[in-house]
C-alpha positions as CSV (number, residue, x, y, z in Angstrom):
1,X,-12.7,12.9,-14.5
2,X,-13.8,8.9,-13.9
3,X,-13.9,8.1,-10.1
4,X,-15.6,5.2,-10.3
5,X,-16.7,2.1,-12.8
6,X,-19.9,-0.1,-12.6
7,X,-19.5,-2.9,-15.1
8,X,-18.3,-6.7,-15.8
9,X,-15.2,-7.3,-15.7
10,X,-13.8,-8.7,-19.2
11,X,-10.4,-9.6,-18.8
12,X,-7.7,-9.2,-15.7
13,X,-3.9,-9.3,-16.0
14,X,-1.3,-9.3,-13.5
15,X,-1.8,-5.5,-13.0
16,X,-4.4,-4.1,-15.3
17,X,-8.0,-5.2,-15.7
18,X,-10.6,-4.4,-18.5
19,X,-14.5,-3.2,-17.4
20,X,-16.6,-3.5,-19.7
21,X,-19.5,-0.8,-19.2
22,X,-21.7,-0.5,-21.8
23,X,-20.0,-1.9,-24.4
24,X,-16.5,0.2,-23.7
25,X,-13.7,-1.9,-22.1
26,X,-12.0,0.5,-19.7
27,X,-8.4,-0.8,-19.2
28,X,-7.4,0.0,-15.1
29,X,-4.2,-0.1,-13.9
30,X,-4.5,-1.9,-10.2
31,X,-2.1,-3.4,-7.5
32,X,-2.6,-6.9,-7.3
33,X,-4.4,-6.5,-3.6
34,X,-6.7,-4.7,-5.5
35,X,-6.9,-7.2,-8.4
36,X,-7.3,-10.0,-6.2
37,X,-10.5,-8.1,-4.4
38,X,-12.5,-8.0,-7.3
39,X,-14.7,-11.0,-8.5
40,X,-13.7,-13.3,-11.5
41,X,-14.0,-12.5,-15.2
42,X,-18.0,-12.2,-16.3
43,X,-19.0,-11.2,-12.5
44,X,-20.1,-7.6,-12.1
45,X,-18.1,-5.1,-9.9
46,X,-17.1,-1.7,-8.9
47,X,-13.8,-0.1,-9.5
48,X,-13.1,3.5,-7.7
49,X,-11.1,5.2,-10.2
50,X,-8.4,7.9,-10.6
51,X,-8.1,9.2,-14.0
52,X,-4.3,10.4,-14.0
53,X,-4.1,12.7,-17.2
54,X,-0.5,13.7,-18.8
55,X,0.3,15.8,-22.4
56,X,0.9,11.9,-23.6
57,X,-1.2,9.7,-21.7
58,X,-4.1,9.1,-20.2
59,X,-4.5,6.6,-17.3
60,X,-7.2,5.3,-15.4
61,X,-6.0,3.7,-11.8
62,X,-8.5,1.6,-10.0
63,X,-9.2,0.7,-6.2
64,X,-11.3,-1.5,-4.4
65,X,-12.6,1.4,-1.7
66,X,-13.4,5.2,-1.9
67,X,-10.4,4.8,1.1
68,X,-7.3,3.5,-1.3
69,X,-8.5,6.0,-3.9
70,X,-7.8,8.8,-1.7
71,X,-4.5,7.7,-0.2
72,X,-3.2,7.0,-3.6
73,X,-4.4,10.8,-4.2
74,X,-2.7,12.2,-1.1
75,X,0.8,10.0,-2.4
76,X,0.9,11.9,-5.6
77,X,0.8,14.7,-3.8
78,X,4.4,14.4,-2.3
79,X,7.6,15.2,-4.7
80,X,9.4,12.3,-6.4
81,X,5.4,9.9,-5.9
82,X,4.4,9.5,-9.1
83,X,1.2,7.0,-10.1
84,X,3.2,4.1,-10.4
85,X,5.1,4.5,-7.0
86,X,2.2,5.6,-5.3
87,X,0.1,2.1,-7.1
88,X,3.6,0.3,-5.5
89,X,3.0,1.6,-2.2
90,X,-0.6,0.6,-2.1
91,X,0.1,-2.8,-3.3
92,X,2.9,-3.5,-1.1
93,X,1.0,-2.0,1.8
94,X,-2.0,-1.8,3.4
95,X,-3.4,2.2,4.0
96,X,-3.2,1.0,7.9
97,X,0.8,0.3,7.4
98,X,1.1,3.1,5.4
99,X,-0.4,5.3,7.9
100,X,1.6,3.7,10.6
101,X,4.6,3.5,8.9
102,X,4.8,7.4,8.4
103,X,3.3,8.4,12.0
104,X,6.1,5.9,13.7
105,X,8.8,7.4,11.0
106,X,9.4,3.4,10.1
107,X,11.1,4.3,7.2
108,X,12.4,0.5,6.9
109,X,8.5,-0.3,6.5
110,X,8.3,2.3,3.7
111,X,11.9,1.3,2.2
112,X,10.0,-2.0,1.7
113,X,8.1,-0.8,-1.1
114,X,9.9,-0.8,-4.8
115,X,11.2,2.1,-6.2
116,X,11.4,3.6,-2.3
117,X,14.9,4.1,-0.5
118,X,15.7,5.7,3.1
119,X,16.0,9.3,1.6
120,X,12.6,8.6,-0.6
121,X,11.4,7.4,2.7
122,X,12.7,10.3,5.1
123,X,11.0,12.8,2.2
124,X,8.0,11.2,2.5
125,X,7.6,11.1,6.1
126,X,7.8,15.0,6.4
127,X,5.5,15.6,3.5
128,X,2.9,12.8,4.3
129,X,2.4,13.2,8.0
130,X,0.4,16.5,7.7
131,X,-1.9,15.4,5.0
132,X,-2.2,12.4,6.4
133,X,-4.5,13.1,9.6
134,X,-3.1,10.9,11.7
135,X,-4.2,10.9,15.3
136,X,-1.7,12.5,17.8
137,X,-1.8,9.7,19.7
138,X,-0.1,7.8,16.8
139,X,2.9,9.9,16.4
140,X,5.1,7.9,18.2
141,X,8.6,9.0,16.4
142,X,10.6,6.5,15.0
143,X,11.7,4.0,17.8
144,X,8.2,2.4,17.8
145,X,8.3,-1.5,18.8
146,X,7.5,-2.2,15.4
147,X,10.8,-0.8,13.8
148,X,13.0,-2.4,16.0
149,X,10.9,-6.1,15.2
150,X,11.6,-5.3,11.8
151,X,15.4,-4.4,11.9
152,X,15.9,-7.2,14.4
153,X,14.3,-9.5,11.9
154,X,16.3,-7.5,8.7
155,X,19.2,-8.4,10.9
156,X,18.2,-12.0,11.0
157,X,18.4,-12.1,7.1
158,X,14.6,-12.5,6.2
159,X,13.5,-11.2,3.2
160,X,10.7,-8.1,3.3
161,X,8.1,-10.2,2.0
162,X,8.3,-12.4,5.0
163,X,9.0,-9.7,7.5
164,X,5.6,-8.1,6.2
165,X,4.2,-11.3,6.3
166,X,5.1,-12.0,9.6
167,X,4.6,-8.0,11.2
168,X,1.1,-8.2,9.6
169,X,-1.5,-7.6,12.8
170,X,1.5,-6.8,15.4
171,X,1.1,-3.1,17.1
172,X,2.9,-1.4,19.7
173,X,2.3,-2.4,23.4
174,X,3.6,-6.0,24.7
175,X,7.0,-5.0,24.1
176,X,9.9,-5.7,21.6
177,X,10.4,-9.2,22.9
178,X,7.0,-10.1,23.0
179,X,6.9,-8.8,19.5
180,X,9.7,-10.5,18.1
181,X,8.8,-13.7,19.8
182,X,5.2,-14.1,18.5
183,X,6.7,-12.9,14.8
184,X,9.6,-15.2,14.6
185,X,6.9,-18.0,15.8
186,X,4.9,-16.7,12.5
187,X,8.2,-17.0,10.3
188,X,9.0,-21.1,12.1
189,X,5.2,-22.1,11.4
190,X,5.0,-24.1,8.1
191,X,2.3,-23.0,5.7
């Protein structure tokens, strides 16, 4: 198995990118946080690696930590997460809102992600929340603060890119109000 590359990168796409080591240009599938982490074409970089091998393919996956490597691992541990959803998740979420999407039960968080519905969501709450390790102290249930921001603001008619965009940073604590306040201030300031 490759787990991880050392080489310069030769070419990048939207989300694959080619590392040349030694000559061979290994083509890695990334999400395009991970894509955007790595240095431009001719600089040298690291790529952790999962080789995903089936009877007609075989795929390398990249990450830019040891940390999104093993996430992506757990997530194709759970039924109906296979490497492209699991790449999805990863690219549409950081591992910290994945983790705290699945110890607060947001299933609207995780609904965010493409290829992902409520029962997807619900399914992957009970089988992720075990192999997760998530502090107790975390496991909140699913009326956190944060899911009601985010169905308050799902309510309002944003779109999820601009709830996520908005949510990023927030945690449970001030309270809802506080919560929705200082995001719908995020979603009124001009970029």
């Amino acid at each position: 198995m490759i787990g991880r590359l050392r080489g310069t990168v030769a070419a990048k796409g939207i989300d694959v990118v080619v590392v040349d080591v030694g000559g061979v240009g290994y083509e890695i599938a990334m999400a395009a946080r991970g894509l955007a982490a790595l240095p431009g074409v001719g600089e040298d970089a690291v790529v952790h690696t999962h080789t995903h091998v089936r009877e007609d393919q075989l795929a390398l996956f990249g990450f830019p930590n040891v940390d999104e490597r093993d996430l992506f691992r757990i997530l194709l541990g759970a039924s109906g997460v296979g490497p492209k959803v699991a790449l999805a998740m990863l690219g549409s979420l950081t591992p910290g809102e994945l983790r705290r999407a699945v110890a607060s039960e947001d299933l609207a968080t995780l609904s965010t992600v493409p290829g992902i519905g409520k029962r997807t969501a619900q399914k992957l709450v009970l089988e992720l929340r075990e192999r997760l390790d998530l502090p107790e102290a975390e496991s909140i249930g699913g009326d956190s603060e944060l899911a009601e921001v985010r169905e308050a603001l799902e309510s309002l008619g944003y779109q999820a890119a601009e709830i996520r965009e908005a949510m990023e940073g927030l945690a449970d604590g001030p309270g809802v109000q506080d919560l929705l306040r200082t995001a719908l201030r995020r979603l009124g300031t001009p970029k």
